[in-house]
C-alpha positions as CSV (number, residue, x, y, z in Angstrom):
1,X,25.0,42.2,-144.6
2,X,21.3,42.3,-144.4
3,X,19.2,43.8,-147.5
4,X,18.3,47.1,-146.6
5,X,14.6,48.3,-146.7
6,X,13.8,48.7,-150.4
7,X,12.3,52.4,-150.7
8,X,8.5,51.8,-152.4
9,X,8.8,53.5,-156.1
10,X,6.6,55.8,-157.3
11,X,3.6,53.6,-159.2
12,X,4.1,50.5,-156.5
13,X,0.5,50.9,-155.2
14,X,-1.4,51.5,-158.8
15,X,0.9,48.5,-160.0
16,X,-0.1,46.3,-157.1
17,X,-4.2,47.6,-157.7
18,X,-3.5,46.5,-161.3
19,X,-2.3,43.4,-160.7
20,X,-5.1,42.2,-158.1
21,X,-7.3,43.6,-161.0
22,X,-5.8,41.0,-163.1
23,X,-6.1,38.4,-161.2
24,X,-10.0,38.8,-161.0
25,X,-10.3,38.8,-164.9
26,X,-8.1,36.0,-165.1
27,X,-10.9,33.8,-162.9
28,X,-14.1,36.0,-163.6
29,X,-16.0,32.9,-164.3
30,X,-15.0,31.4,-160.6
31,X,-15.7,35.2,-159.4
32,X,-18.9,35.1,-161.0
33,X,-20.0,31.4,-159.6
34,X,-18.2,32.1,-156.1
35,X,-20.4,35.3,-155.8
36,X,-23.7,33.8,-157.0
37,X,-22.9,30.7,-154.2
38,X,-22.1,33.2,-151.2
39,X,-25.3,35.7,-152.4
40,X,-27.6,32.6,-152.4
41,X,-26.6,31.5,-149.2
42,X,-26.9,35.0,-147.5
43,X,-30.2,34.9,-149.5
44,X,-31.1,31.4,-148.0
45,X,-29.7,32.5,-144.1
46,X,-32.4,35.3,-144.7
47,X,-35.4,33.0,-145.4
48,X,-34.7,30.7,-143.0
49,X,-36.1,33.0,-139.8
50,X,-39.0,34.1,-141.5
51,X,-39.8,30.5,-142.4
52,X,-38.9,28.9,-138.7
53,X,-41.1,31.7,-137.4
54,X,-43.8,31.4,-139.9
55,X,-43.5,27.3,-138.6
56,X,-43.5,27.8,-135.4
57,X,-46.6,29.6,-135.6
58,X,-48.8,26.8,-137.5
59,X,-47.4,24.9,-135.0
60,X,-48.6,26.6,-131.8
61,X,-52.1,27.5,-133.8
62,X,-52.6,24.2,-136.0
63,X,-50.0,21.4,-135.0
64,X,-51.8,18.9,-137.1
65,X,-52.5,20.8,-140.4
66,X,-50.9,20.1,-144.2
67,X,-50.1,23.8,-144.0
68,X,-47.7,22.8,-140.9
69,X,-46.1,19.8,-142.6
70,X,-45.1,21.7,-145.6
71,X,-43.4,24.5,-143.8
72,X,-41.6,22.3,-141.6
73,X,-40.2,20.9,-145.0
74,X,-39.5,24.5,-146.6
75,X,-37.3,24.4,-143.2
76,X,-35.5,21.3,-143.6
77,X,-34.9,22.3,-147.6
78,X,-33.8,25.5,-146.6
79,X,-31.0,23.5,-144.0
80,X,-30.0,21.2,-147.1
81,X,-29.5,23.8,-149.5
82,X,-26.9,25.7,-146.8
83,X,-25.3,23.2,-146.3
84,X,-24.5,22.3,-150.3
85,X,-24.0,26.5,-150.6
86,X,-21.5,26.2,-147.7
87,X,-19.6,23.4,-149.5
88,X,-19.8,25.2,-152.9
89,X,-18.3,27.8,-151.1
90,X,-14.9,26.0,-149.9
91,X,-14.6,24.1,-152.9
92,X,-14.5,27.6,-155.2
93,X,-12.8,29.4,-152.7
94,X,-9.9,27.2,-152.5
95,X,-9.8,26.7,-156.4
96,X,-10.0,30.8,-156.9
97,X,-7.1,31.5,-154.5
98,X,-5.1,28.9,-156.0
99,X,-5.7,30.0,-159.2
100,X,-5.0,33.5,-158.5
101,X,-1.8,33.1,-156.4
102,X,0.0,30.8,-159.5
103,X,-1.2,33.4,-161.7
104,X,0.4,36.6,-159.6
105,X,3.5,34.0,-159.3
106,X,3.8,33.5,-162.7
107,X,3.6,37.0,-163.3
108,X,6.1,38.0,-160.5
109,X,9.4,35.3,-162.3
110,X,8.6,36.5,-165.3
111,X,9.4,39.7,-164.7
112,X,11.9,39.4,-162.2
113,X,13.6,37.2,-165.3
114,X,13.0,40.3,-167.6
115,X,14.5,43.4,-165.9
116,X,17.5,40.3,-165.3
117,X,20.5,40.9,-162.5
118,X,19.2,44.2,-161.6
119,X,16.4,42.5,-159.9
120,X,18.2,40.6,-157.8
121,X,20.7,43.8,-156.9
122,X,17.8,46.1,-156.0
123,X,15.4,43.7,-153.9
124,X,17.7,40.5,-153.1
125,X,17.2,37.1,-153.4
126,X,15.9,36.5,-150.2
127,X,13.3,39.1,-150.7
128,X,12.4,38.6,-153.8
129,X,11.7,34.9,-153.0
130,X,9.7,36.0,-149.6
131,X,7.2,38.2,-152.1
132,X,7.2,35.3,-154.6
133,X,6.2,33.0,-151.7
134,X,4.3,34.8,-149.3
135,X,3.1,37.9,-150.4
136,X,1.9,36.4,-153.5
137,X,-0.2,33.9,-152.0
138,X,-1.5,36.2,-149.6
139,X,-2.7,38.8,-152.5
140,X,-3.9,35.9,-154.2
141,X,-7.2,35.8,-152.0
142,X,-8.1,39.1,-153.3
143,X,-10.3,37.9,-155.6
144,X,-12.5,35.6,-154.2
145,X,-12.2,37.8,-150.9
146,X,-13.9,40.4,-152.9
147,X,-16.4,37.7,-154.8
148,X,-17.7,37.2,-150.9
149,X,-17.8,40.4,-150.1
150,X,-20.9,41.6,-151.3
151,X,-22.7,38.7,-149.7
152,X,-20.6,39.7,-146.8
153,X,-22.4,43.0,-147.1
154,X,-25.6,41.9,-148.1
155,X,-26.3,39.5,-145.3
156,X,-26.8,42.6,-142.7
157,X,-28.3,44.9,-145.1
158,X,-30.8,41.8,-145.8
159,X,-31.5,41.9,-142.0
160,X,-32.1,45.3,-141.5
161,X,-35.0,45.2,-144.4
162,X,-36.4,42.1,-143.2
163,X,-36.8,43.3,-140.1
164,X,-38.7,46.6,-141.5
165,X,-40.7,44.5,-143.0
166,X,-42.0,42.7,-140.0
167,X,-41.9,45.9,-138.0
168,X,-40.5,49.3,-139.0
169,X,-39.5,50.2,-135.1
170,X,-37.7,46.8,-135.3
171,X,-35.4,48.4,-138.3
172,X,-35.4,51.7,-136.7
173,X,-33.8,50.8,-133.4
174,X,-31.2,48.9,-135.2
175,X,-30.3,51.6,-137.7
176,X,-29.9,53.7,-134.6
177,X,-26.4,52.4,-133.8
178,X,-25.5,51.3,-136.9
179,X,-23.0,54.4,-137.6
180,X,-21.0,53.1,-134.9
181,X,-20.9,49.7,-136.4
182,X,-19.6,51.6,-139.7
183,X,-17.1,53.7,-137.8
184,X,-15.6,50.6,-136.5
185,X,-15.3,48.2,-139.9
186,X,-13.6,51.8,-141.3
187,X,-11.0,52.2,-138.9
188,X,-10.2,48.2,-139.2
189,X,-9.5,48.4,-142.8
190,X,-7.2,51.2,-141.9
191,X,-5.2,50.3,-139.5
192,X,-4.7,46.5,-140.8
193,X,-3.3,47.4,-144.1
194,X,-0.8,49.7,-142.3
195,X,0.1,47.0,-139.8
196,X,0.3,44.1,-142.6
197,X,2.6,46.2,-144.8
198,X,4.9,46.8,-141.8
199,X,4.8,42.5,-140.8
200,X,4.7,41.7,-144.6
201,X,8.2,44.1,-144.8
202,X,10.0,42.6,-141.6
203,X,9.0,39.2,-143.3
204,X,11.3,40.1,-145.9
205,X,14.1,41.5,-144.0
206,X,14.7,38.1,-141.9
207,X,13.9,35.9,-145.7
208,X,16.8,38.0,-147.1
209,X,19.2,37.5,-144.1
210,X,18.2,33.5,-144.3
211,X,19.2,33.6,-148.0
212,X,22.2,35.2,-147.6
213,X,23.3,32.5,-144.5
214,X,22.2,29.9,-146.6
215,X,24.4,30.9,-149.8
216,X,27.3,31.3,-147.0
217,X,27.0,28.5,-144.9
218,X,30.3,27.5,-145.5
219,X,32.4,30.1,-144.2
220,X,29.7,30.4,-141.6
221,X,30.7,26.8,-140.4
222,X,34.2,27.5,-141.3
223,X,34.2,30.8,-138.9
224,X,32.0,29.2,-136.5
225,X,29.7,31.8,-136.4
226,X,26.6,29.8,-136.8
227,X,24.7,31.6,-132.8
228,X,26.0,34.8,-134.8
229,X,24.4,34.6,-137.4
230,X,20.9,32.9,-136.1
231,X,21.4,36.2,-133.8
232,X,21.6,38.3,-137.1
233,X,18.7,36.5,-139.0
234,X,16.3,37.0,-135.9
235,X,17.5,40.1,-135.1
236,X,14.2,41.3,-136.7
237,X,12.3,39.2,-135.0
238,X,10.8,41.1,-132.2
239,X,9.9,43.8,-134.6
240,X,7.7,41.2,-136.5
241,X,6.3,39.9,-133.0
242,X,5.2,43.1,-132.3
243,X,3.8,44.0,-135.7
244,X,1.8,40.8,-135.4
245,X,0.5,41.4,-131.7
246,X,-0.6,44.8,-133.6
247,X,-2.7,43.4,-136.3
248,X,-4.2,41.0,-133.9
249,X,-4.9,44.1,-131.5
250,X,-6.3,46.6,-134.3
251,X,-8.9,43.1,-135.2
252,X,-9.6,42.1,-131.6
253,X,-10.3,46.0,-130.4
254,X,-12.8,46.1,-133.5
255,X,-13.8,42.6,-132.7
256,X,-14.3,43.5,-129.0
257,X,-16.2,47.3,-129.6
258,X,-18.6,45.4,-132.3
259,X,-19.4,42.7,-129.5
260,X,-19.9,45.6,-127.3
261,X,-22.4,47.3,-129.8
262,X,-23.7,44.6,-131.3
263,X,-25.7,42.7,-127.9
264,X,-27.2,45.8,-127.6
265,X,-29.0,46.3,-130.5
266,X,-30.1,43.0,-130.2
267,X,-31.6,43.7,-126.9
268,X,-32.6,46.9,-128.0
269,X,-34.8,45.1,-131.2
270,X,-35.8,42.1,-128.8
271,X,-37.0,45.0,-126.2
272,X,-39.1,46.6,-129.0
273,X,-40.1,43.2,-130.4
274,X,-41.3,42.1,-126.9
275,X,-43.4,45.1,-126.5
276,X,-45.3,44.7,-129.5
277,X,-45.8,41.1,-128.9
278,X,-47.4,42.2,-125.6
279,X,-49.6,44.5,-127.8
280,X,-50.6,41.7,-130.0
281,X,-48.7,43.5,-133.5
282,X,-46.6,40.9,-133.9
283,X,-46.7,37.2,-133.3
284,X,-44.1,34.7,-131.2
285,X,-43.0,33.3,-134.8
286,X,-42.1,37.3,-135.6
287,X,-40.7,37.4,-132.4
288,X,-38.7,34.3,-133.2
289,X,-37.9,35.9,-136.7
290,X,-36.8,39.3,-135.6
291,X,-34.3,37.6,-132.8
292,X,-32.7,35.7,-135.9
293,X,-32.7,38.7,-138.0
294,X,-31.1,41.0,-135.3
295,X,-28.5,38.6,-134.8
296,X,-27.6,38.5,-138.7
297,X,-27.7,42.5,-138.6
298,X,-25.2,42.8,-136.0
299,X,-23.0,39.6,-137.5
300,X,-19.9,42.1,-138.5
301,X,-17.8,39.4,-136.9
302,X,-17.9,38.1,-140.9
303,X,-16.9,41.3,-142.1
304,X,-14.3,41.7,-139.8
305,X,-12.3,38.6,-140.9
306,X,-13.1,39.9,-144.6
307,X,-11.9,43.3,-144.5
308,X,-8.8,42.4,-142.5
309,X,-8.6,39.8,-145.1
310,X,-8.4,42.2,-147.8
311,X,-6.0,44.7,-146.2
312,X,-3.4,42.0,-146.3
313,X,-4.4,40.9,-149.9
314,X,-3.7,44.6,-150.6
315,X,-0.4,45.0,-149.1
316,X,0.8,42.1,-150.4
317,X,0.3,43.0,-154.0
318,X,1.6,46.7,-153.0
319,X,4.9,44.7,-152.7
320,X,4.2,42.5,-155.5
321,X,3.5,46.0,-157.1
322,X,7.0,47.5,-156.1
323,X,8.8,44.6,-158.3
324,X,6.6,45.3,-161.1
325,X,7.1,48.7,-161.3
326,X,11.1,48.4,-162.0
327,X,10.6,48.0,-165.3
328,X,11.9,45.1,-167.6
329,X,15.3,45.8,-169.5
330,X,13.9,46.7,-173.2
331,X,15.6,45.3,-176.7
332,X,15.4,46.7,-179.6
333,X,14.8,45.4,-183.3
334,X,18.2,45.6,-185.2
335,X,20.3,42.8,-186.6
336,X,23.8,42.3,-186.2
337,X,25.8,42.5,-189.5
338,X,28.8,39.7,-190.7
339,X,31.6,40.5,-188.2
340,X,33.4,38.7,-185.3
341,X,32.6,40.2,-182.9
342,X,34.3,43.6,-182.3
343,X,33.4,44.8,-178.8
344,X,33.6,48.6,-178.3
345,X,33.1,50.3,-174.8
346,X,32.8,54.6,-175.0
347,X,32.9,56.3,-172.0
348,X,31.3,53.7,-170.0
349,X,30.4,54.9,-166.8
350,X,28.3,52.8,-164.0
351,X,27.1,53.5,-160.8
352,X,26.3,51.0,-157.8
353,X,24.7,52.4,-154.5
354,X,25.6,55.5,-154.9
355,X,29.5,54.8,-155.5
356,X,31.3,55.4,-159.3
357,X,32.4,51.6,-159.8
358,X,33.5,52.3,-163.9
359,X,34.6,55.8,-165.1
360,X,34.1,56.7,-168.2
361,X,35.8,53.7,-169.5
362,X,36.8,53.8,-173.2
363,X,37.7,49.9,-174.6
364,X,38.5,48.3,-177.7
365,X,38.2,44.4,-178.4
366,X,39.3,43.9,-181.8
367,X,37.0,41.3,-183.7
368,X,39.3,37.8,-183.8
369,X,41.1,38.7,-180.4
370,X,42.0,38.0,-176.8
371,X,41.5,40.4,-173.9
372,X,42.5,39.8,-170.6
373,X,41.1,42.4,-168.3
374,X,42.7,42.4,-164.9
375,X,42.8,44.6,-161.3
376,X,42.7,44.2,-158.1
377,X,39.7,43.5,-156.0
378,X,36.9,46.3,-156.1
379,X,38.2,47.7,-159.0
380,X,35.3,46.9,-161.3
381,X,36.2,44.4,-163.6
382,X,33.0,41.8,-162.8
383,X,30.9,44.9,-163.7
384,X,32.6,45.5,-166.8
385,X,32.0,42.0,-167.5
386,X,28.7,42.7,-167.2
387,X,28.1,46.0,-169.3
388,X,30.0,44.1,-171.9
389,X,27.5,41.7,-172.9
390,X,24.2,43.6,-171.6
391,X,23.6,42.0,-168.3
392,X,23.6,45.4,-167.2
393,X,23.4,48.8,-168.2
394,X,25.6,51.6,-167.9
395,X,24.9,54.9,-166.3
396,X,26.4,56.5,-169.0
397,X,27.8,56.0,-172.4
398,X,27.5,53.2,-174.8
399,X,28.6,49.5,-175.8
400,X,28.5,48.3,-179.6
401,X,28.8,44.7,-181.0
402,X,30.2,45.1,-184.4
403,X,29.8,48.4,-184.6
404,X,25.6,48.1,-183.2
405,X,24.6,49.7,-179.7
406,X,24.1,46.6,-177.6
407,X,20.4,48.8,-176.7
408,X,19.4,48.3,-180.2
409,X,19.8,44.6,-180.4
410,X,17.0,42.3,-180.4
411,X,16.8,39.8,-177.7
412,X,17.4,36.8,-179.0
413,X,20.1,38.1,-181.2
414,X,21.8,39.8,-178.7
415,X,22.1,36.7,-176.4
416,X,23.1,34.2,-179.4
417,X,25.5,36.7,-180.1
418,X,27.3,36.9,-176.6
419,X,28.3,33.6,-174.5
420,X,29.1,34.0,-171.0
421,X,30.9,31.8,-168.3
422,X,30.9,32.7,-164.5
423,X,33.0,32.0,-161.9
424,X,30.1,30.4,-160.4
425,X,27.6,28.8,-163.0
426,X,24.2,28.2,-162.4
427,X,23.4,24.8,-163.3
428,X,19.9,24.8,-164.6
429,X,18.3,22.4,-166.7
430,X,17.1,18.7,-165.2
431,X,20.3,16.9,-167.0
432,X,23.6,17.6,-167.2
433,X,23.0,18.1,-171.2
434,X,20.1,20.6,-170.5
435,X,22.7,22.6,-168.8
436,X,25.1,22.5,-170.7
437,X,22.6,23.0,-174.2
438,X,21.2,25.7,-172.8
439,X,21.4,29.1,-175.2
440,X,19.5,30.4,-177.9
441,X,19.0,28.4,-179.4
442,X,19.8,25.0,-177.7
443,X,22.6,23.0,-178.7
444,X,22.4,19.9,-180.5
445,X,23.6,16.9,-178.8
446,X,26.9,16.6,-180.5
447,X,27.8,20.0,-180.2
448,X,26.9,19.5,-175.9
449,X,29.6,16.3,-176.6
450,X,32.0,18.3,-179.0
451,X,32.1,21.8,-176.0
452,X,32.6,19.4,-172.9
453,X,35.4,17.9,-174.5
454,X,36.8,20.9,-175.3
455,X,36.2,22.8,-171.7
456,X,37.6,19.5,-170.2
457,X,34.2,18.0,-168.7
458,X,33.8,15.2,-170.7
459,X,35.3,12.9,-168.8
460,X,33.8,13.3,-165.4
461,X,30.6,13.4,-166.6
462,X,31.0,9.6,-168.4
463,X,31.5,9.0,-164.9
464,X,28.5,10.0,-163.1
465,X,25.5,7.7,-162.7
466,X,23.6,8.4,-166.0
467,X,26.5,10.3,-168.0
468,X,24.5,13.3,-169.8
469,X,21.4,12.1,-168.5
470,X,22.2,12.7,-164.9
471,X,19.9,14.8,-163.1
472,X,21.8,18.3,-162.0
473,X,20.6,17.5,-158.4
474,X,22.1,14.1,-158.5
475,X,25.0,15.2,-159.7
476,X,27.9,15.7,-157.2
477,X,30.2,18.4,-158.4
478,X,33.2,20.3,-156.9
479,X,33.8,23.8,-157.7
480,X,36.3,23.0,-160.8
481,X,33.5,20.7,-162.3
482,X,30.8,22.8,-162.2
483,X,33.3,25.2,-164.0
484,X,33.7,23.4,-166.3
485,X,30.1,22.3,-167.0
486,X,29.9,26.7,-167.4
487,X,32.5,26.7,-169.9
488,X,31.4,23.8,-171.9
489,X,27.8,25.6,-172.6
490,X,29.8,29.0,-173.4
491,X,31.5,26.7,-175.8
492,X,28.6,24.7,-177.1
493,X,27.2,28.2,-178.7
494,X,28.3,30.2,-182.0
495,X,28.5,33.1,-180.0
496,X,30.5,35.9,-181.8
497,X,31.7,37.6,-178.1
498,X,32.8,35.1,-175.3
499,X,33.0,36.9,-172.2
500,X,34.7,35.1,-169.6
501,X,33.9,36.4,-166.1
502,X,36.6,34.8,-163.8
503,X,35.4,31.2,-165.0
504,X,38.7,29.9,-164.8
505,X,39.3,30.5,-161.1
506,X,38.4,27.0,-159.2
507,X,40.7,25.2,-161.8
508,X,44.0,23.6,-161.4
509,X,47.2,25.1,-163.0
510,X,47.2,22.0,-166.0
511,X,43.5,22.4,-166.1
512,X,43.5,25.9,-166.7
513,X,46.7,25.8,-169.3
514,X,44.2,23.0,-171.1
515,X,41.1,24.6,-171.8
516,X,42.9,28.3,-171.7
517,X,44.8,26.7,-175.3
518,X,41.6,25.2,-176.2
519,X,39.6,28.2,-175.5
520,X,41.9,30.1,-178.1
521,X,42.0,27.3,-180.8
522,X,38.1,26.6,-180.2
523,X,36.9,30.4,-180.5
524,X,39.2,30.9,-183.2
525,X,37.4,33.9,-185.5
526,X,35.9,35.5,-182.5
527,X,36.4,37.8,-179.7
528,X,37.0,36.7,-176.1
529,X,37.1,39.3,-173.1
530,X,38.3,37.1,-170.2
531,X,38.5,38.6,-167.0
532,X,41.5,37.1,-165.1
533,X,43.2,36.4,-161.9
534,X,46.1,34.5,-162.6
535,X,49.3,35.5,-164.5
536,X,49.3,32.4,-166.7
537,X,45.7,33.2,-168.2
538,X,46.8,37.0,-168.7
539,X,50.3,35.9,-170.8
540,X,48.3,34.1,-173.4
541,X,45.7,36.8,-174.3
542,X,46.5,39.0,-177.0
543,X,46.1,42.1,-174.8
544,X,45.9,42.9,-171.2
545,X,44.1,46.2,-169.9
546,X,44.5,47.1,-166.7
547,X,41.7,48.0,-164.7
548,X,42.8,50.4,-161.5
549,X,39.5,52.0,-159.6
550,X,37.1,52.0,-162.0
551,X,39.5,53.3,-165.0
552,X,41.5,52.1,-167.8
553,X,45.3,52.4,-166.2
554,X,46.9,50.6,-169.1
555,X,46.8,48.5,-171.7
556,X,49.6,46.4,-173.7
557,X,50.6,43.2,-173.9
558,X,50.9,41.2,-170.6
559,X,55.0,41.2,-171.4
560,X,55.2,45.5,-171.4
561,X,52.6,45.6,-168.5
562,X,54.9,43.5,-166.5
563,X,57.8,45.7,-166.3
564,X,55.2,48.0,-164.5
565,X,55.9,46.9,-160.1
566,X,52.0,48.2,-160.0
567,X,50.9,46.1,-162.5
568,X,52.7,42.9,-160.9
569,X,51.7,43.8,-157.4
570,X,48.0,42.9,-159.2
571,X,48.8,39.4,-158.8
572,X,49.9,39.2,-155.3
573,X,53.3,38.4,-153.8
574,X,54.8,35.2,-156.1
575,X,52.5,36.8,-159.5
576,X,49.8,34.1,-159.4
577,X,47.7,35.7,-156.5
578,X,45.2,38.3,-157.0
579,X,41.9,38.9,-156.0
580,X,38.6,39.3,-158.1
């Protein structure tokens, strides 16, 4: 199913403020140069009238004289030098919002990869990714939005005085309507940041439904249920139509009412200027000036595009703000002592949308041994899995390594400490020996050789193109392979607590026997909590609890569990069934 709408916590908006705060101090210098290139340029677009009028009128009085000449070049410089501005312009622009946006990305995966799983279990993949994308690069014009803004600003303002300064009724008939002008720039930059955070929030809705269609594209082709599920994925789609019509109707209504305005305080300045041309106070280059001028005054067309600008820059940080305000999971400073690896769980208890998933569980690992944890589908063992090794935390109650809180760990001890393989590994690294040596701290080479031996991998992977060396995206893997590839970097590490979560399931029967006897000969001397499916794997651990909605039902060896029907039902008719 769809993500649901993810609820804005309390500190999203400050967060996202921060952020874009951030972002302009990371490129202050570009800020700096990108507003001294967009104020000289307003300042150049405001010399330029009063020199073309000043030229025009030594050209209607003296055509012929030096004094004519040189203006006429002042013109022309002035041209040149907007035009360089104008380039100057584009080029910082486009190297600030670059900046910015890899900045704000950056930002974003690092701490998406420091709160961990929870990230992806409160937000979603597809979200998170549309925010990473998207929103980011959309909050990263903040900054040089903002550097333009005062030119943006200071273009009219510039106007306005230099059209007191040729005639005081000029400025005062424009200044008559200029409330209105405000009223309208106001109401823009409120109604566009409402109507981008509602597009910017549908956006993520229909990213998240892709995300999940693309993770499940086989059992959508399987089902054939692909017009379903493009129905499903779109299904926001009129919703986002019409928030987009919105913005586009909140800018062209402001758009529209400014045209309205605007011709007529031009007319109403031209009117005035004509008069006192007529009355000999001003002259037809003033006249020519003041036209020029009236028309920068009224130009809000620029801050339009900026302020609307903005309001999107703002509500896409506010979203980049609601993933930075989950905060990051925290590690503490403590050392693990000589041990192997006793895992203790008391009165675990963990809660997932609103439902109990573990109660209270109390568990004992001794250091050395074998636990098989095992329970029908639902009934919390992958979360267990989880708690165990600090993927997660627990509502309530408290895990210890070796008699330390797992809290109290520091990071990199914690994770060298506990190995995990999953039922479906992420194969990350460019080669096949980058995935597999990845850890803290990597694995040497011939421990990468030594583990995918041992997890049964060593073979197939002599086989592809460039052995070790092949690329992870080259590499074509079935389910059991890439398995296997999991196991062999759990295996390549000295970790003290190997947690198994279901990383046996996509292997066959004399696959799984193998590295099930390796696994207990190779982790000799530490623990291994091994959450299992399949009868086979549950006879050779030392100890089988029996997880039975969200509790502890029983716990014994797999040979006294079995004379339980309950226990056996587990595994499905035939005892080698089960579900995760």
């Amino acid at each position: 199913m769809t993500t649901p709408a993810v609820p804005k916590p309390p500190g999203a908006d400050s967060a996202g403020r921060q952020l874009l705060r951030t972002a302009t101090r990371h490129s202050a210098s570009r800020c700096l140069a990108l507003t001294v290139a967009t104020t000289a340029a307003t300042g150049a677009a405001l010399l330029l009238p009063a020199a073309l009028g000043r030229t025009l009128d030594l050209l209607l009085t003296h055509p012929d004289s030096p004094g004519a000449t040189r203006w006429v070049l002042w013109c022309t410089g002035l041209v040149l030098l907007l035009a360089v501005l104008d380039a100057t312009e584009t080029v910082l622009g486009g190297t600030l919002n670059a900046r910015a946006t890899a900045l704000l990305r950056r930002r974003l995966v690092g701490h998406v990869l420091a709160v961990g799983p929870r990230a992806g279990g409160r937000f979603g993949s597809g979200e998170l990714v549309a925010r990473l994308v998207g929103n980011a690069a959309q909050a990263g014009t903040a900054p040089a939005t903002r550097a333009s803004l005062l030119a943006s600003l200071a273009g009219p303002a510039g106007a306005v005085v230099a059209l007191g300064l040729i005639d005081p009724w000029l400025a005062l008939v424009f200044l008559a309507g200029a409330p209105v002008l405000a009223l309208l720039l106001r109401a823009l930059a409120r109604d566009s940041s409402e109507c981008a955070t509602r597009y910017q929030e549908i956006q993520g809705r229909i990213a998240s439904a892709l995300s999940e269609a693309i993770d499940g594209a086989r059992t959508i082709a399987a089902g054939g249920t692909a017009d379903k599920e493009v129905a499903r994925i779109l299904r926001p789609l009129p919703g986002l139509s019409r928030e987009g019509r919105r913005m586009w109707q909140v800018q062209g209504r402001a758009a529209a009412r400014a045209v309205a305005v605007a011709p007529l305080l031009q007319i109403g300045v031209l009117a005035v200027a004509g008069v006192l041309v007529v009355q000999h106070r001003l002259s037809v280059g003033e006249l020519l000036a003041a036209s020029r001028y009236a028309v920068l005054a009224a130009g809000v067309g620029v801050l339009v595009g900026q302020l609307s600008g903005l309001a999107r820059a703002r509500a896409g940080a506010g979203r980049l703000g609601e993933v930075l305000s989950e905060p990051p999971t925290g590690y503490g400073e403590h050392q693990l002592p000589p041990g192997r690896g006793r895992l203790e769980l008391r009165g675990v208890t963990a809660r997932r949308g609103g439902r109990t998933v573990l109660d209270a569980v109390d568990l004992v690992v001794p250091g050395g041994s074998t636990l098989a944890v095992v329970g029908r589908s639902g009934a919390g063992k992958s979360l267990l899995a989880a708690v165990a090794g600090r993927l997660t935390d627990p509502d309530d109650g408290d895990v210890l390594l070796d008699g330390v809180p797992l809290r109290a760990l520091a990071h990199d001890t914690l994770r060298g400490a506990v190995g995990y393989a999953f039922e479906r590994p992420a194969l990350l690294g460019e080669t096949i020996e980058d995935t597999i040596a990845l850890g803290v701290p990597p694995a040497p080479p011939g421990r990468v050789r030594e583990a995918a031996r041992t997890a049964r991998a060593d073979t197939f992977v002599r086989r592809l193109p460039d052995g070790y060396a092949t690329r992870c995206t080259d590499a074509p893997l079935s389910g059991g392979e890439a398995q296997r590839l999991g196991l062999a970097r759990a295996f390549a590490h000295d970790s003290r607590l190997l947690i198994l979560d279901d990383a046996l399931s996509s292997l066959d029967t004399v696959t799984e026997h193998q590295i099930t006897e390796a696994l207990l000969r190779h982790a000799a001397g530490r623990s291994r909590l091994i959450i299992a499916h399949r009868v086979s794997t549950a006879a050779r651990a030392d100890a089988v609890v029996w997880l039975d909605g969200g509790r502890v039902r029983a716990r014994g060896t797999h040979t006294e569990l079995w004379r339980t029907a309950g226990y056996r039902a587990v595994f499905g008719p035939g005892g080698d069934g089960g579900a995760r």
